[in-house]
Structure formats: structure tokens, C-alpha cells
Rosetta silent file (secondary structure, phi, psi, omega in degrees, C-alpha in Angstrom):
SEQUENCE: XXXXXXXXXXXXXXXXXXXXXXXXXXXXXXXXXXXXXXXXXXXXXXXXXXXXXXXXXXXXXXXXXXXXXXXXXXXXXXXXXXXXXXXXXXXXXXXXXXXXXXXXXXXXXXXXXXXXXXXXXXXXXXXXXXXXXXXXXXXXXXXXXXXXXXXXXXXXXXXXXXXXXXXXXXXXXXXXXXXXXXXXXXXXXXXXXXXXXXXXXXXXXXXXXXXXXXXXXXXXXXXXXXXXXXXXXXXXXXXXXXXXXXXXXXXXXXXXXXXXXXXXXXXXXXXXXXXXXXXXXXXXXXXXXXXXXXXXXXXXX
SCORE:     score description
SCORE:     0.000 S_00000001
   1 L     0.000  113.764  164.893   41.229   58.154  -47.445 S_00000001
   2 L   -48.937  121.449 -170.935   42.583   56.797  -44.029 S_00000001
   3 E  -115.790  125.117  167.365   45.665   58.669  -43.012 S_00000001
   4 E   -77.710  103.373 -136.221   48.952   56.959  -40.864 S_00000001
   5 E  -123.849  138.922  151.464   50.780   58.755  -38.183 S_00000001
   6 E   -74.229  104.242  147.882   53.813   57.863  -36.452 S_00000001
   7 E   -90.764  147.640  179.978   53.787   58.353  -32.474 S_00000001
   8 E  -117.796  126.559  162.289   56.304   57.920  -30.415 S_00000001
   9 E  -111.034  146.615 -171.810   56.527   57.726  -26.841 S_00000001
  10 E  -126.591  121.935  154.451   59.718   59.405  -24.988 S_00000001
  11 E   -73.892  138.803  158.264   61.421   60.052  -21.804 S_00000001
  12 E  -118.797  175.734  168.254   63.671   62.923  -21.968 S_00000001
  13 L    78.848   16.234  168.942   66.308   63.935  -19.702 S_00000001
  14 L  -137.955  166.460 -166.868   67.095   60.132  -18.392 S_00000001
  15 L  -113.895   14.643 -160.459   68.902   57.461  -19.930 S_00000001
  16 L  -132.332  102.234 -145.168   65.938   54.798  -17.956 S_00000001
  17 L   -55.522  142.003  163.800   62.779   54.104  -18.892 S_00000001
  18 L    95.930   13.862  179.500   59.652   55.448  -16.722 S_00000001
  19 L  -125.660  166.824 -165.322   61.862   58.508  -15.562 S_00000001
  20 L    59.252  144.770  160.996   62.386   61.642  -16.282 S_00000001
  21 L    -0.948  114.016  173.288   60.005   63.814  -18.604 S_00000001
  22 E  -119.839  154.353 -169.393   57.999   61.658  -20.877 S_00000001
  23 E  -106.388  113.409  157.729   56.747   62.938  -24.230 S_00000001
  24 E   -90.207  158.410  167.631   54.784   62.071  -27.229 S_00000001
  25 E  -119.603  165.544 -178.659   56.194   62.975  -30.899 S_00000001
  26 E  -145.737  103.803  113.704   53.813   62.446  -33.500 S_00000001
  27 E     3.051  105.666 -158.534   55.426   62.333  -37.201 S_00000001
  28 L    87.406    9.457 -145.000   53.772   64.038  -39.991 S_00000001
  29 H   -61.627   -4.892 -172.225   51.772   65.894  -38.278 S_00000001
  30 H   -60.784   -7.784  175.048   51.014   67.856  -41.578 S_00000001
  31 H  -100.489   52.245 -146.601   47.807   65.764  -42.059 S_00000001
  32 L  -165.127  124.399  174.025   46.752   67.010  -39.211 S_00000001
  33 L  -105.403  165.548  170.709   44.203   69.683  -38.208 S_00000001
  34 H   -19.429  -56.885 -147.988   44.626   72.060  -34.900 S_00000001
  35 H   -59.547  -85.615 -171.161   41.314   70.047  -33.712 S_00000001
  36 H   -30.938  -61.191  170.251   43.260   66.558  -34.381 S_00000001
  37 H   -42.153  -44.826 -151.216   46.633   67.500  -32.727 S_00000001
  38 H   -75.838  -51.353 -170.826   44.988   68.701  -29.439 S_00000001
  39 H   -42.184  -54.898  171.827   42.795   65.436  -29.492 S_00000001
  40 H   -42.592  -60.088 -163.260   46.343   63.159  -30.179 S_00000001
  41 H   -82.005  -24.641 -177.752   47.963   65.200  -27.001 S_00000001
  42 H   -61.999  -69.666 -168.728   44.572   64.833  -25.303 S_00000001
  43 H   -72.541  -14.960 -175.658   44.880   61.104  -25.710 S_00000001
  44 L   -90.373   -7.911  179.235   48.345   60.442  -25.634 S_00000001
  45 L     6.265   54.205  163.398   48.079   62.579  -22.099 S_00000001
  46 L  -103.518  166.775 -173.309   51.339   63.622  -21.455 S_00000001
  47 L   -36.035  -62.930  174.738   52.497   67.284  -20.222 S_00000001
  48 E  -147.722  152.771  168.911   53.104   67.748  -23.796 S_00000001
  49 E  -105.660  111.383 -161.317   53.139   66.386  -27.052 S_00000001
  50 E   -71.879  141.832  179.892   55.565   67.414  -30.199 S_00000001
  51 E  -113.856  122.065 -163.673   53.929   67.909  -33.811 S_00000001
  52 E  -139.874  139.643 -139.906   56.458   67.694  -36.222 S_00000001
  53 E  -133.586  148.116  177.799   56.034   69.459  -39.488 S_00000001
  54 E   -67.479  150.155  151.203   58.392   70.146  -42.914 S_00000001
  55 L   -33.358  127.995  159.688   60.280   73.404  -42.843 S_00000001
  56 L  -111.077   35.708  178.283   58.107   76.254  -44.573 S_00000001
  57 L  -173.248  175.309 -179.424   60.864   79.255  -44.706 S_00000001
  58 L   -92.841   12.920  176.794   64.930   79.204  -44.789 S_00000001
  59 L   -90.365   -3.533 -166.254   65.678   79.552  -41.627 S_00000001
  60 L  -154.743  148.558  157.379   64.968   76.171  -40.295 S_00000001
  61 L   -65.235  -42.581 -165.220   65.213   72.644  -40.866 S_00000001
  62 E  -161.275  153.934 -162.803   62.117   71.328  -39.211 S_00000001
  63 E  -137.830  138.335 -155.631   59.312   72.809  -37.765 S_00000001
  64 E  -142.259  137.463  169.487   57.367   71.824  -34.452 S_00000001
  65 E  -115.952 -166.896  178.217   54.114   72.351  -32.639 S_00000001
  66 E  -157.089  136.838 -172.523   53.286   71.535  -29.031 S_00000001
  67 E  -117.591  107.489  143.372   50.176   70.457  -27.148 S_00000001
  68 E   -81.443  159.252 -169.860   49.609   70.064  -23.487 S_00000001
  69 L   -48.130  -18.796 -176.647   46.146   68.227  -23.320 S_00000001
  70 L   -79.781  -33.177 -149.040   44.830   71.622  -22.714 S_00000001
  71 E  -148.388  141.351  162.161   46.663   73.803  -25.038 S_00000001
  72 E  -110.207  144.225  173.409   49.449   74.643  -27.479 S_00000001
  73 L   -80.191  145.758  169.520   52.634   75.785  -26.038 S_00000001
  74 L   -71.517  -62.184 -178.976   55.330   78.188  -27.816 S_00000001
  75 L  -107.058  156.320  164.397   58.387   75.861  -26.461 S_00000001
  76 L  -155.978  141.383  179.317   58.434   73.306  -24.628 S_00000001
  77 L   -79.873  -50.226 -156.684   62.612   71.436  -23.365 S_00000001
  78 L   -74.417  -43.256 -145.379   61.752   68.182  -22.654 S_00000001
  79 H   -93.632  -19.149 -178.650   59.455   67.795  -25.539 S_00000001
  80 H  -103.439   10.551  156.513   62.074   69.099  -28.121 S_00000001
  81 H   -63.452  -59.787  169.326   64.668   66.544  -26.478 S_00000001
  82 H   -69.958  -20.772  175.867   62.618   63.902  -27.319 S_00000001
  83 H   -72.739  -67.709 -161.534   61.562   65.484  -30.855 S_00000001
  84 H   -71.421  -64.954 -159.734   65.421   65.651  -31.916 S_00000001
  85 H   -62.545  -11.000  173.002   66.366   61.970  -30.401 S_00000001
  86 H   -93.598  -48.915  115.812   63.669   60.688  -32.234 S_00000001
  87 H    24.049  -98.386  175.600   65.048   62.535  -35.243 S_00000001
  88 L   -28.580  -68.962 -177.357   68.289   61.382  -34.587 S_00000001
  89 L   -59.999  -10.364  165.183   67.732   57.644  -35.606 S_00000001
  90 L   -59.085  119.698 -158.557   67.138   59.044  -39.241 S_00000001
  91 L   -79.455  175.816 -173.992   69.905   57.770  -41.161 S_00000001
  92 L    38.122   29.983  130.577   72.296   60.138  -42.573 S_00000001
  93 L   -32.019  149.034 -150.597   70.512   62.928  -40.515 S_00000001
  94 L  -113.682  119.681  161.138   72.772   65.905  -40.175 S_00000001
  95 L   178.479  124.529  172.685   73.956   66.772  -36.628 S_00000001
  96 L  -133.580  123.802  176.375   73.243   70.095  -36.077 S_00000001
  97 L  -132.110 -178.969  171.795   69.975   71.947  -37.599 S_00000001
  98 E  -119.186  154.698  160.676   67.685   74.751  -36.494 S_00000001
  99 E   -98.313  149.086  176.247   64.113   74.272  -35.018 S_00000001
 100 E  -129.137  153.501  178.777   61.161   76.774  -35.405 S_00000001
 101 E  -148.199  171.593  179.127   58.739   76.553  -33.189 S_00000001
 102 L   -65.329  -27.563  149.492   55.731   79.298  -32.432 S_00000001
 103 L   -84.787   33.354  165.590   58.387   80.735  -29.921 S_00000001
 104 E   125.011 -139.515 -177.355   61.031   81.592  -32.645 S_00000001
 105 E  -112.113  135.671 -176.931   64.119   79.470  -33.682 S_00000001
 106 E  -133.138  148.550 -168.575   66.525   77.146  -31.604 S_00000001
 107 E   -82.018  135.107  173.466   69.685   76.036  -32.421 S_00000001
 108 L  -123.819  155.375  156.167   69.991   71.624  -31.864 S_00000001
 109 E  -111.315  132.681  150.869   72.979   69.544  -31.476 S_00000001
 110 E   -99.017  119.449 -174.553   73.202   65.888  -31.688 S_00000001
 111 E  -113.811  126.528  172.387   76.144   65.311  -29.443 S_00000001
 112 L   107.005 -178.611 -170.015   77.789   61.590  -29.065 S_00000001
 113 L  -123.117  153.961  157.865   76.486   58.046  -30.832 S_00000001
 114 H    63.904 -162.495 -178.714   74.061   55.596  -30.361 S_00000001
 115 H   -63.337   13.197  167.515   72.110   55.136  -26.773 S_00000001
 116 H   -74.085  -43.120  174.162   74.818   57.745  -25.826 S_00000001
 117 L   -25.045  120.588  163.530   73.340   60.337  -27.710 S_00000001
 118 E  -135.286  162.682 -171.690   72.401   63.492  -26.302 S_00000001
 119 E  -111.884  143.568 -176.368   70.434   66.235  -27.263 S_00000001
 120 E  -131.558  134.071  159.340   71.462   70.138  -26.300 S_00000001
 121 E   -90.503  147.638  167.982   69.348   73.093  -27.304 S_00000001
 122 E  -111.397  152.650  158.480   70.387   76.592  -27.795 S_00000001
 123 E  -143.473  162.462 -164.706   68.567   79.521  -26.822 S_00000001
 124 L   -42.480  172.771  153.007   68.426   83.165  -26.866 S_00000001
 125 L   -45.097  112.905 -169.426   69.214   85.110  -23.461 S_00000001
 126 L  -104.937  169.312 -161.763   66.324   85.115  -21.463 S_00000001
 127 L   -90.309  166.112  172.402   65.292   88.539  -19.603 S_00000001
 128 E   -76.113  136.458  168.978   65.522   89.485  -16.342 S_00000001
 129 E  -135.395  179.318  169.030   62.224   90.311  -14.776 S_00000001
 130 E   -26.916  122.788  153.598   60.842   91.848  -11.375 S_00000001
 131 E   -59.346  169.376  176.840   61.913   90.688   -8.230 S_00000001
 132 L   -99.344  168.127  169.942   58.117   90.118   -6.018 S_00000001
 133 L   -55.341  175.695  161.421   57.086   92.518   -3.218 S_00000001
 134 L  -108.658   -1.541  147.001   56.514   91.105    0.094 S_00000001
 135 H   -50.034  -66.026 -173.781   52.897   90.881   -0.389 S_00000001
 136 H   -83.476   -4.080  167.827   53.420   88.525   -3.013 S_00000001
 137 H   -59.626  -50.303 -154.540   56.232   86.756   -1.554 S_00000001
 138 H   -90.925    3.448  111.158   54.009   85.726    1.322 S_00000001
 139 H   -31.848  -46.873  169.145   51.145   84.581   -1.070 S_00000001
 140 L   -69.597   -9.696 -150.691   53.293   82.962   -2.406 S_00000001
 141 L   -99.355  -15.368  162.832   55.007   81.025    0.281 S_00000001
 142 L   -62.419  -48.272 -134.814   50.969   80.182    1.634 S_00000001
 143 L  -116.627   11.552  159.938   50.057   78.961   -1.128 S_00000001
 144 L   -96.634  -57.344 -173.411   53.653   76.183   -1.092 S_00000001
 145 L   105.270   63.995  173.991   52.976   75.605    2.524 S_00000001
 146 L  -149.540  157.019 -175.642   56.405   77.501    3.188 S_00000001
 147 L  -120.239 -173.317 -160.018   57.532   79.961    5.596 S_00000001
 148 L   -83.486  -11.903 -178.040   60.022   82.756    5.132 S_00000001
 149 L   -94.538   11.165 -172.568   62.683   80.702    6.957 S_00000001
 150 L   -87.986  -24.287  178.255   62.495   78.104    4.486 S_00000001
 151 E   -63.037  133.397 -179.339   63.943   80.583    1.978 S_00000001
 152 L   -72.977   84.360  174.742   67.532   80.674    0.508 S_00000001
 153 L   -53.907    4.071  166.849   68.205   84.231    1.457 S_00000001
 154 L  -108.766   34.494 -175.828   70.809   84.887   -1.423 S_00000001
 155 L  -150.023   91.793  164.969   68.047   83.810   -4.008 S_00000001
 156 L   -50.005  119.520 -162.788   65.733   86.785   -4.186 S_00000001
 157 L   -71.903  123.566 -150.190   62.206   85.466   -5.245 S_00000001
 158 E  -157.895  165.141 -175.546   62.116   86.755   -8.703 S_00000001
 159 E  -113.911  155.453  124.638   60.100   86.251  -12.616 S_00000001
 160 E   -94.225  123.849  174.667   62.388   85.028  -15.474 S_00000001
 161 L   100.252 -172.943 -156.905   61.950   84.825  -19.116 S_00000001
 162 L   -94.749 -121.747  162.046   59.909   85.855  -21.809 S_00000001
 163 L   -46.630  -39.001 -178.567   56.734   84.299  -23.087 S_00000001
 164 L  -121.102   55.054 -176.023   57.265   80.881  -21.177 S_00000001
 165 L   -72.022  161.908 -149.531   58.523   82.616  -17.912 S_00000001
 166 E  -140.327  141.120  178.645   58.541   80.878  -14.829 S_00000001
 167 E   -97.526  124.193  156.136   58.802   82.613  -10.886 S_00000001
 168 E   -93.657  130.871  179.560   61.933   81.113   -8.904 S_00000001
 169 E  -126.485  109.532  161.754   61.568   80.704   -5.620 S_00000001
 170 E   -66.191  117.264  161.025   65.289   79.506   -3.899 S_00000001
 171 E  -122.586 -170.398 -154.184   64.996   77.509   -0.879 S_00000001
 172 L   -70.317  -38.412 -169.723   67.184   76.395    1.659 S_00000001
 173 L  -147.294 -176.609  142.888   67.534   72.423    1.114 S_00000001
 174 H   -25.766  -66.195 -168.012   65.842   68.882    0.266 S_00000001
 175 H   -38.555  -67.936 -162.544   63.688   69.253    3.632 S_00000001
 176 H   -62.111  -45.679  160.838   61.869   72.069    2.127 S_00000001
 177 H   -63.615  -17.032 -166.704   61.103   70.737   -1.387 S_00000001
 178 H   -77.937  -72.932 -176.249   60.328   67.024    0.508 S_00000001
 179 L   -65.475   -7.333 -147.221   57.565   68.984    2.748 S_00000001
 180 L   -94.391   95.992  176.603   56.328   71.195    0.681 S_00000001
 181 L   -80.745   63.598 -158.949   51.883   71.053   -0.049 S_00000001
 182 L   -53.843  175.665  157.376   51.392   73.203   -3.140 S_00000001
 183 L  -151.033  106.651 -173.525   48.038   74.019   -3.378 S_00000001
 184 H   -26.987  -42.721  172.681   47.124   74.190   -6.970 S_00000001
 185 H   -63.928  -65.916 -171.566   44.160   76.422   -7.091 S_00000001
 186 H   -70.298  -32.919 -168.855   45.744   79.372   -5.390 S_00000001
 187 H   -57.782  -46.467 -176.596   49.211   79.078   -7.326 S_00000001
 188 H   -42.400  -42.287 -171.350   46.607   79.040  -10.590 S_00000001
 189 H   -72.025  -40.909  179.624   45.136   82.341   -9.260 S_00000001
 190 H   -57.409  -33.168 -167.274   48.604   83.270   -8.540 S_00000001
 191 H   -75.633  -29.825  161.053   50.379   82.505  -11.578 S_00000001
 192 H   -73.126  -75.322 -167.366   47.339   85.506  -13.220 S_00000001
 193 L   -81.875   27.385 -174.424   47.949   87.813  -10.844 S_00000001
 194 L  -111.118  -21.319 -152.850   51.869   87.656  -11.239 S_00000001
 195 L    56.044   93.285 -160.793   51.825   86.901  -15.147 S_00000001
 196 L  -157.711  162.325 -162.816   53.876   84.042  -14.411 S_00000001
 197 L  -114.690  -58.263  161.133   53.447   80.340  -16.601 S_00000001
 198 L  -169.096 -154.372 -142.899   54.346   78.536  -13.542 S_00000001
 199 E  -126.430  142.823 -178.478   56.775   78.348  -10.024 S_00000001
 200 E  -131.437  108.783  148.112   60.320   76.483  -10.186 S_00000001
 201 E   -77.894   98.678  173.429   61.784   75.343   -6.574 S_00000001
 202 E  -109.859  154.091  145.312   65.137   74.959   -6.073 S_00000001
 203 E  -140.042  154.703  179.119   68.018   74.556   -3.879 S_00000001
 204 L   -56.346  -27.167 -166.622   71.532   75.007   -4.144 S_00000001
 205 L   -97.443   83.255 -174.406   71.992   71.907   -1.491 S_00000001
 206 L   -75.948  -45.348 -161.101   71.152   69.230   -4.397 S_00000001
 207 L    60.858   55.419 -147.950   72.822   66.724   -1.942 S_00000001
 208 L  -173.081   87.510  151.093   72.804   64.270   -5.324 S_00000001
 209 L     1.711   85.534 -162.859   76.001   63.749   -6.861 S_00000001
 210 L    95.285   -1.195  169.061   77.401   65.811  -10.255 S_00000001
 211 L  -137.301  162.925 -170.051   74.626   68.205   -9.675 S_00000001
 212 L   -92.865  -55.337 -172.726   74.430   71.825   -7.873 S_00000001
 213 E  -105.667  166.001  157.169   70.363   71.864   -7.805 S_00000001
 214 E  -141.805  126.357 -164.238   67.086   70.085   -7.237 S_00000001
 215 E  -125.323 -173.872  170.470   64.247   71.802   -7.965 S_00000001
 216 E  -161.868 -164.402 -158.491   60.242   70.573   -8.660 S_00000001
 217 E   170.570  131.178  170.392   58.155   73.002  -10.683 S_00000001
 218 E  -122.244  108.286 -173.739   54.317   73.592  -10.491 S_00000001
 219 E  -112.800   63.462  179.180   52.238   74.823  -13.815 S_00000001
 220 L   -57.407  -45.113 -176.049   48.537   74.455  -13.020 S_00000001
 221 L   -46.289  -42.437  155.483   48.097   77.323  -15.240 S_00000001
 222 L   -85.211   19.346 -175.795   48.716   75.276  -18.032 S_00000001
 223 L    79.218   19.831  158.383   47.177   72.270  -16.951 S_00000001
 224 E   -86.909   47.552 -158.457   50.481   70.894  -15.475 S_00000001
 225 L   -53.192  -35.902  172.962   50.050   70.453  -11.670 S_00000001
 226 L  -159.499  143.976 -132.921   53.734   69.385  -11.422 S_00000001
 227 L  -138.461  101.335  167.009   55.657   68.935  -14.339 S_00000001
 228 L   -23.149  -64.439 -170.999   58.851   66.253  -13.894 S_00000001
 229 L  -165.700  137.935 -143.300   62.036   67.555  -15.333 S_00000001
 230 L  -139.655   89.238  178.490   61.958   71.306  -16.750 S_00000001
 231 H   -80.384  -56.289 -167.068   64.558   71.748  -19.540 S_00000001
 232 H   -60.745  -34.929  175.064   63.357   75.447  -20.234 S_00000001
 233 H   -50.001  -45.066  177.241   63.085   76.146  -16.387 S_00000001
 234 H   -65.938  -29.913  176.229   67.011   74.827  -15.865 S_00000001
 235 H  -111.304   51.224  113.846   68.117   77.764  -18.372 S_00000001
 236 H   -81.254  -70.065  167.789   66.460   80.275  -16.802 S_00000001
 237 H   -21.312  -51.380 -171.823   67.698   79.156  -13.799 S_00000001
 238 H   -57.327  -35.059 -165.656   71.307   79.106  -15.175 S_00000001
 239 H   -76.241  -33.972  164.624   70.579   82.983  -16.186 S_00000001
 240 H   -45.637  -63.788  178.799   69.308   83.658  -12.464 S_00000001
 241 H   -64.579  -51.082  164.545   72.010   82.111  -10.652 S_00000001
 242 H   -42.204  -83.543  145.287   74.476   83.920  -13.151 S_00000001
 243 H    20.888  -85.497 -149.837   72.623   87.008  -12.265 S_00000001
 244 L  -101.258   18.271  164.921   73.144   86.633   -8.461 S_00000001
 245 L    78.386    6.387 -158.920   76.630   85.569   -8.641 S_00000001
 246 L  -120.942   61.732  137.242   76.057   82.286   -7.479 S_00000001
 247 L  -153.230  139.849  172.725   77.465   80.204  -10.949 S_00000001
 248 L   -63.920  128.087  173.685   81.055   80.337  -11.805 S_00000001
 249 L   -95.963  116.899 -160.016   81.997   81.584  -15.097 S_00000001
 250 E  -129.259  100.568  172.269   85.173   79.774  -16.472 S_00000001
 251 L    62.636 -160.041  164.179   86.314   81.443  -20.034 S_00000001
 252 L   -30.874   -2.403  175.276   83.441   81.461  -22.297 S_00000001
 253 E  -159.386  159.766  163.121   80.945   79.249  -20.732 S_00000001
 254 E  -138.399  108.254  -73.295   79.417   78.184  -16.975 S_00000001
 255 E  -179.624  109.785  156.955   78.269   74.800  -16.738 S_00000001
 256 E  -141.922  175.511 -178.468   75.828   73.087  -13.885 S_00000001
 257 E  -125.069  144.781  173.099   73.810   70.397  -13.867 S_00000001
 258 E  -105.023   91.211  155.140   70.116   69.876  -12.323 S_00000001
 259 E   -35.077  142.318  171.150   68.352   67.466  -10.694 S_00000001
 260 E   177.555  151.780 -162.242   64.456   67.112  -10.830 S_00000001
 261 L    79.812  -68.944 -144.699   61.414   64.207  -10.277 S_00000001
 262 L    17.565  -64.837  157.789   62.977   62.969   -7.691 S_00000001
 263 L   -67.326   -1.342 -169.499   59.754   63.566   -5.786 S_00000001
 264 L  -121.351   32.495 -156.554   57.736   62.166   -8.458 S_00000001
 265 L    18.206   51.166 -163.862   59.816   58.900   -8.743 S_00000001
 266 L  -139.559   34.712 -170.624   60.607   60.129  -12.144 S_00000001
 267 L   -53.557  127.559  174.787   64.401   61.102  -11.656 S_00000001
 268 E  -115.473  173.488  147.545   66.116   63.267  -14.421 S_00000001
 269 E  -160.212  146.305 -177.425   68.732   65.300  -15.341 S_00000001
 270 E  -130.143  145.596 -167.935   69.452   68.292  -17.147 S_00000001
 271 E   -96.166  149.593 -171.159   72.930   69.795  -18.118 S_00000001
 272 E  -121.264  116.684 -179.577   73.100   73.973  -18.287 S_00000001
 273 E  -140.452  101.897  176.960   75.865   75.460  -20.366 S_00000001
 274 E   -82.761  150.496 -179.966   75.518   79.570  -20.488 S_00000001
 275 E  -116.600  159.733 -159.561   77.485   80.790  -23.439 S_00000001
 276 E  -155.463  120.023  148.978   79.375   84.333  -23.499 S_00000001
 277 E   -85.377 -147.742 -168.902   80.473   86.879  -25.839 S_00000001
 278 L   -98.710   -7.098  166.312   81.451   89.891  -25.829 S_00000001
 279 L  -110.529   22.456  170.629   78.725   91.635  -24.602 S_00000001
 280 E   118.083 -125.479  176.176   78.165   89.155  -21.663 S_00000001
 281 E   -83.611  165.417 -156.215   75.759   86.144  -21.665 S_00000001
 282 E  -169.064  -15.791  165.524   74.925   85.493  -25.270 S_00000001
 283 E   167.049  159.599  140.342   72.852   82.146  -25.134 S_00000001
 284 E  -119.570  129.931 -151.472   71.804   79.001  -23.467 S_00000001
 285 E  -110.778  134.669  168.737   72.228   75.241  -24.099 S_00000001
 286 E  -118.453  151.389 -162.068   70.107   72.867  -22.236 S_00000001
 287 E  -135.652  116.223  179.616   71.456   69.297  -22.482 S_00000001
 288 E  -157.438  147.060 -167.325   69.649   65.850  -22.041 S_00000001
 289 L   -67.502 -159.843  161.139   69.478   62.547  -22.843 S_00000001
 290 E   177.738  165.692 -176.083   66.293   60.493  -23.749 S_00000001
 291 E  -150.847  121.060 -173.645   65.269   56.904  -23.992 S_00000001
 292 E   -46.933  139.481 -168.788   62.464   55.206  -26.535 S_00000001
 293 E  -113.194  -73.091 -172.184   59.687   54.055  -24.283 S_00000001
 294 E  -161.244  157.057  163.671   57.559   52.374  -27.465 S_00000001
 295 E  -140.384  128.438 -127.321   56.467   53.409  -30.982 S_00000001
 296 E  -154.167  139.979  146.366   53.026   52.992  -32.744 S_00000001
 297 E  -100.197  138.780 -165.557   51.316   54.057  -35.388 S_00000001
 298 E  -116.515  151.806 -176.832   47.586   55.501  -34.890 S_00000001
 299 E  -130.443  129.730 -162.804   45.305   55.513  -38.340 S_00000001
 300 E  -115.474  124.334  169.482   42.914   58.355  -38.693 S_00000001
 301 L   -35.989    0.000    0.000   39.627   58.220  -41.316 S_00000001
């Protein structure tokens, strides 16, 4: 019996079509084997594509997988942006729910109405990892096509996060992300011998109005050579930046915003809101819009 799936295509983190992150969601995905999903994100060839599944436990509302054409991912920000805003348009949806995904549970918000809408995830703390050596800085800064003066010396080159951890490398401005000639191959080799997912470039000197950074981000290791707008990358960042004293904390939360595609005519943005108890940082919400590109159904024997 010939089975019908609902796809979606999404930008997240812009309100403008062809910018920012784009997505696929696929509806239903429960008629769906591994083999079939990968094929769907194969053909639908975006960084990654959301699988979206009935709860199976109480802890969650809705349950999600994720495909890069290569791979499945535990998380992915942009792709769960676009997952909830699609969502969203469900009537009498509820909203706030939980997500499960293969890397645990996240909290969602739908905040505001209509093409206003935005969506903010929460997520655990993410760890602190190793600053690099100076071996591996300067592998690393070969293999950008950067030199040591290019570097934001109050931004220690450092790993963040857990399972979908990412190496920040701070530089000084624009110039330096503008010039910059990753080369793909060695960061892949790099990204193994660091245990690293992939490399997030920022600077503090966003020059860009309403935001502190602009970054770009390179995953070959997952079959991402440069990935548009990074919602999981911006809250790691935010935890970094905490970290090194360099985000304000004002009561119970510290708040920036991020720039990113820029270089990829693909401009986004994503909003960063660290949360704080009583034992310090306590979660993070990454916050971004999205905008319907087109939706199709595909019909599988």
C-alpha cells in the first residue's frame, strides 16, 4: 500500500526566504524505515532534515530524528526551529511542550503570534572542555589560513559541549572571518584528532546592528563544509563567553544575539538567553524565527 508523507521545506533563524538555515521536516515519519529517512535527507539535501515521530514515553510530547545526507545527528538548532514552527500552525497546539530527541529532552516555547512567531529552545548546561595546546592551536590556525595575530587574545581557543561539541576559535574582527580559506580536508583530520564535531569563528566586533557576534562554522566531519546559522553553536558560545567574563549577567539571565551566513548570502540570526539559579548557569535558550519556504507531499510504494 502506497504511503503519504508530509515535507516541508524551512528556513530557520530569518524571518526572509532563501536565508538563514534551511531545513526539511518530514511528518509522520513513523512509516518510515532508518534506510528511507537517510534517503528523504539524502534527497531533500539540506544540512539536516527533522523526522518527526509520536511520543513513546511520558516525558515528551513529540519525538524527533535528524539526518544530515550522511548521517543521523543527536540535535540539531536550526532543524528543531523549523520542526516546532512547523508544529506551530497546528491548531489548538499547546505552547510550550518537551522534545526528545537521541540527545535527551529539550524544553520548546512558542513565543508571539502568527509570522511573528518565534521559536526558543531550552537546554541543559553544556560542559566546559580543554583549552588546545599550542601545537594544536597552530594546526589549527593552518588549516583556516589564519595567523596568531588574527586571534582575539581574551578568547582562549577552547572545546565546548558534550556529544555535539564544537572548538571556538575567537578572532579579532569581520576582516578575519571575510579572508579566511578553510581547508576542509585538514579541519576533517583535525576535528578526529581533537574529538571535536566541528570549528565555530567568531568575533566580538559583529559590526551588525542588535548583535555582539558574527561567527561562520565549519563541520566537514559531518558532511557539513560550512553550515549557515548554528543555533546549538550560539549556546555554547553564550556558555564560553560567560565563562571568560566577556557576557554581562543582569539578575537571572544574560542575553546576546548572533549573527551568521553573512558570508554565505544566507543572513540569520540567533537570540542567546543563559538562565541562572542558584547554583550558577542552569540552562540555555536559543531563540529564532523561521519562514515556510514550500510544502509537498512525497508518496512512497
Amino acid at each position: 500500500m502506497a504511503r503519504s508523507i508530509r515535507v516541508f521545506q524551512v528556513d530557520a533563524f530569518s524571518r526572509h526566504l532563501f536565508t538563514g538555515n534551511p531545513a526539511g521536516v518530514v511528518l509522520g515519519a513513523e512509516a518510515l524505515t532508518d534506510h528511507e529517512m537517510l534517503a528523504i535527507a539524502r534527497e531533500l539535501n539540506n544540512g539536516d532534515t527533522a523526522f518527526v515521530l509520536p511520543a513513546d514515553g511520558p516525558d515528551h510530547d513529540v519525538r524527533v530524528r535528524f539526518f544530515t545526507p550522511r548521517t543521523e545527528s543527536g540535535f540539531v538548532g536550526h532543524a528543531t526551529v523549523a520542526t516546532q514552527y512547523v508544529l506551530s500552525r497546528e491548531p489548538g497546539r499547546p505552547k510550550n511542550s518537551r522534545q526528545r530527541q537521541k540527545a535527551g529532552v529539550v524544553d520548546v516555547e512558542i513565543r508571539g503570534e502568527g509570522d511573528d512567531r518565534r521559536v526558543a529552545i531550552r537546554q541543559s548546561t553544556p560542559p566546559l572542555g580543554r583549552e588546545l595546546n599550542e601545537r594544536e592551536r597552530l594546526a589549527v590556525l593552518d588549516a583556516l589560513a589564519l595567523s596568531s595575530a588574527d586571534l582575539d587574545p581574551r578568547c582562549p581557543m577552547g572545546i565546548v559541549g558534550g556529544a555535539g561539541n564544537r572548538l571556538l576559535i575567537g578572532v579579532r574582527g569581520p576582516g578575519q572571518l571575510r579572508q579566511m580559506k578553510p581547508d576542509m580536508n585538514r579541519l576533517n583530520t583535525l576535528s578526529a584528532q581533537l574529538g571535536v564535531s566541528g570549528h565555530f569563528v567568531f568575533t566580538l566586533d559583529a559590526q551588525i546592528e542588535g548583535c555582539l557576534t558574527l561567527s561562520r562554522m565549519f563541520c566537514p566531519a559531518i558532511g557539513i563544509p560550512e553550515d549557515p546559522v548554528s543555533g546549538n553553536a550560539h549556546g555554547l558560545l553564550g556558555a564560553f563567553l560567560l565563562h571568560h567574563g566577556l557576557l554581562r549577567r543582569e539578575g537571572d539571565r544574560a542575553v546576546f544575539s548572533g549573527a551568521q551566513g553573512q558570508f554565505m548570502n544566507r543572513s540569520g540570526r540567533v537570540d542567546v538567553e543563559l538562565e541562572f539559579g542558584d547554583d550558577g548557569l542552569a540552562g540555555v535558550w536559543i531563540v529564532g524565527s523561521a519562514v515556510m519556504v514550500f510544502e509537498t507531499t512525497i508518496t512512497l510504494p
